[in-house]
C-alpha positions in Angstrom: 30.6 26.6 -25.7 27.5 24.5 -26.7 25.6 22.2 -24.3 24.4 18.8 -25.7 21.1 18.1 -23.9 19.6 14.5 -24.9 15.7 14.5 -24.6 14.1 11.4 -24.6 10.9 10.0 -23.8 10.6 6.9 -22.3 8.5 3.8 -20.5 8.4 3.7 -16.7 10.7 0.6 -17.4 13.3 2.9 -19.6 12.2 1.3 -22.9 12.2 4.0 -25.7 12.2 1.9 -29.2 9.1 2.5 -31.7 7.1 5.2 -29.6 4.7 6.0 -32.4 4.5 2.1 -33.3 5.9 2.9 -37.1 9.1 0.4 -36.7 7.1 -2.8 -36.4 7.8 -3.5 -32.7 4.9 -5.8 -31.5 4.8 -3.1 -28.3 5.5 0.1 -30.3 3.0 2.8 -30.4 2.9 3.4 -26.7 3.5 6.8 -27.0 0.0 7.8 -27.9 -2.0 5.0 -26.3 -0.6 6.1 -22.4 -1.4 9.6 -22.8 -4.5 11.7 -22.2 -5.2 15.4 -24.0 -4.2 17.1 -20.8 -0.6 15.3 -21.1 0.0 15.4 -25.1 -1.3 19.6 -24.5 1.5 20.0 -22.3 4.0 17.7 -23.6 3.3 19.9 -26.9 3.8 22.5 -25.0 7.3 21.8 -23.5 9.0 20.2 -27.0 8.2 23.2 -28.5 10.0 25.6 -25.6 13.0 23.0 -26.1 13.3 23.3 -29.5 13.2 26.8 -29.8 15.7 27.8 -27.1 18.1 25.4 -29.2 20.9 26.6 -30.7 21.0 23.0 -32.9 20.3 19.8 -33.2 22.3 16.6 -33.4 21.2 13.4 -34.7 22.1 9.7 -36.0 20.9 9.1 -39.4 18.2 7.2 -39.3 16.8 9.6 -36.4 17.5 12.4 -39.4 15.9 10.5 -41.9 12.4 9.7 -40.1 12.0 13.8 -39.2 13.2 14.8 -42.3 10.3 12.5 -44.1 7.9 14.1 -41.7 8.7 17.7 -41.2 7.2 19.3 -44.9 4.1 17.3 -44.4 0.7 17.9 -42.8 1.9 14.9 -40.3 3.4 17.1 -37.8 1.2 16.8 -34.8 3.5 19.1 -32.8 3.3 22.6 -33.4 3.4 24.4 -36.2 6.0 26.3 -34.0 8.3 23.5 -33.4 8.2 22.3 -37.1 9.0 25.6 -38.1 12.4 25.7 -36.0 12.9 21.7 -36.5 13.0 22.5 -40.0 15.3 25.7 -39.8 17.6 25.2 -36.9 21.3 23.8 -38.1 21.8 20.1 -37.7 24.5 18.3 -37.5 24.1 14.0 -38.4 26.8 11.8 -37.7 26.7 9.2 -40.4 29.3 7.5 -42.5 26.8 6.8 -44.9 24.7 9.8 -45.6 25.8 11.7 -48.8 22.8 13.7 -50.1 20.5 14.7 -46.6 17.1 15.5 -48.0 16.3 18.1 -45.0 17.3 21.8 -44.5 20.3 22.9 -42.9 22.1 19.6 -42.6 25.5 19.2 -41.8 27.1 15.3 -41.9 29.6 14.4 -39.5 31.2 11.8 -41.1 34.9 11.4 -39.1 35.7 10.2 -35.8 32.5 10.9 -34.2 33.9 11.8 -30.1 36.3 14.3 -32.1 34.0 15.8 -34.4 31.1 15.7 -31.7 33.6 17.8 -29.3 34.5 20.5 -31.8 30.9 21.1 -32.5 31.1 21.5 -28.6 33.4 23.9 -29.1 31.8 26.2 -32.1 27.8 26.0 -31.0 27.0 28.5 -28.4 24.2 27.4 -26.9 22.0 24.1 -26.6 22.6 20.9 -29.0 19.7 19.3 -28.7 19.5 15.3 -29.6 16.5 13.4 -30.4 16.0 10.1 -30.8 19.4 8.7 -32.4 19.8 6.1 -29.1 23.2 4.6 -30.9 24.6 8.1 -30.9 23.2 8.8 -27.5 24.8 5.8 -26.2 28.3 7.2 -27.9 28.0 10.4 -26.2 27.1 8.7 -22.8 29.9 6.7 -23.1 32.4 9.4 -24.6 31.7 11.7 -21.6 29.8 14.4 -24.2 26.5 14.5 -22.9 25.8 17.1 -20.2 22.5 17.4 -19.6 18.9 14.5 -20.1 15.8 15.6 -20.0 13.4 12.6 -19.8 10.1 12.3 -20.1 8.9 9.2 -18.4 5.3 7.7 -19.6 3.2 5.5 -17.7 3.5 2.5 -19.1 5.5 -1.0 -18.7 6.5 -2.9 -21.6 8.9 -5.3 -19.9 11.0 -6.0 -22.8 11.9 -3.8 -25.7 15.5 -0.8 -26.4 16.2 0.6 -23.4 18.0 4.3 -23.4 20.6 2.9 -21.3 21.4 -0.4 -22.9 24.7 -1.3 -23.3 26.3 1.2 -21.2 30.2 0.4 -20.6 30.4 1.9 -17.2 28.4 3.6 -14.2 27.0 7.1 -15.2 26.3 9.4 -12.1 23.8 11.7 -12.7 22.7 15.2 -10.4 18.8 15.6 -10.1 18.2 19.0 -11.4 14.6 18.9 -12.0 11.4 16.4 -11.5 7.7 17.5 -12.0 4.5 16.3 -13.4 2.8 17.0 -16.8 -0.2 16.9 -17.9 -2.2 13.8 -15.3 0.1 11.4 -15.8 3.4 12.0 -17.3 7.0 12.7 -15.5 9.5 15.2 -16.3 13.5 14.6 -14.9 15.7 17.0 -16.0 19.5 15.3 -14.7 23.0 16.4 -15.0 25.8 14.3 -16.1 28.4 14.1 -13.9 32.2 15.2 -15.4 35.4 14.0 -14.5 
């Protein structure tokens, strides 16, 4: 039975719209301006472990769009590593709009998204892995799908801007599973959703 894990980064004050400053956010970009070598080195280091121990990825559209535009080209700043796997492992996009994906190994998920979302559940052994895709994330929050967020908290305060928990329709508990520091200044929360 698969896992979906939701890995995010995020501001000190939860805000996680336009990291790399490309969605024309007057705040976006904060990604690489509040982080030092040492932290990118082993922030690097931990997306590629991720995405290699994944069994898939699930994404919204436009999230699937913006890495598939990315992934061929010399703009991966990753790892060659991780865009190797990013751009073989299977995905699965929910979308009632996407007809032709323009990436590898794309599946669209076009039906009831909780019902199509749970039988992926059911046939992925292994780690589903979401990135970006905060409407979906919100769905699965909300739909009781998600089990697992790994956050990555970066030290910086925006005070206004998406939050990864805006527009939640009820309390979420959450079980601390794991906290430590990366790099000099970055966070890393690994929680558990609560079921039932």
């Amino acid at each position: 039975m698969g896992k979906i894990v939701i890995s995010a980064n995020a501001t000190l004050d939860g805000v996680v719209q336009d990291p790399d400053g490309q969605e024309g956010f007057e705040l976006g970009g904060w990604f690489r301006r509040s982080v030092g070598d040492t932290d990118l080195a082993d922030w690097v280091a931990r997306e590629t472990e991720e995405v290699l121990g994944a069994a898939a990825l699930l994404l919204g559209r436009r999230s699937c769009e913006w890495f598939a535009a990315r992934m061929p080209s010399s703009e991966v700043r990753v790892s060659r590593d991780w865009a190797d796997r990013m751009n073989s492992i299977p995905k699965y996009v929910v979308s009632s709009t996407l007809e032709h994906p323009e990436w590898s190994n794309v599946t669209v998920l076009n039906g009831d998204a909780a019902k199509e979302i749970s039988e992926l559940k059911r046939r992925v052994d292994g780690e589903i892995l979401v990135y970006g895709s905060y409407q979906l994330v919100r769905t699965l929050i909300d739909q009781n799908l998600a089990d697992e967020l790994r956050l990555v908290i970066f030290p910086v305060v925006l005070g206004t801007g998406v939050r990864l928990f805006d527009e939640t329709s009820d309390k979420k508990p959450l079980h601390l599973v794991d906290a430590r520091k990366m790099g000099e200044g970055l966070l890393f929360c690994t929680y558990e959703f609560a079921q039932g």
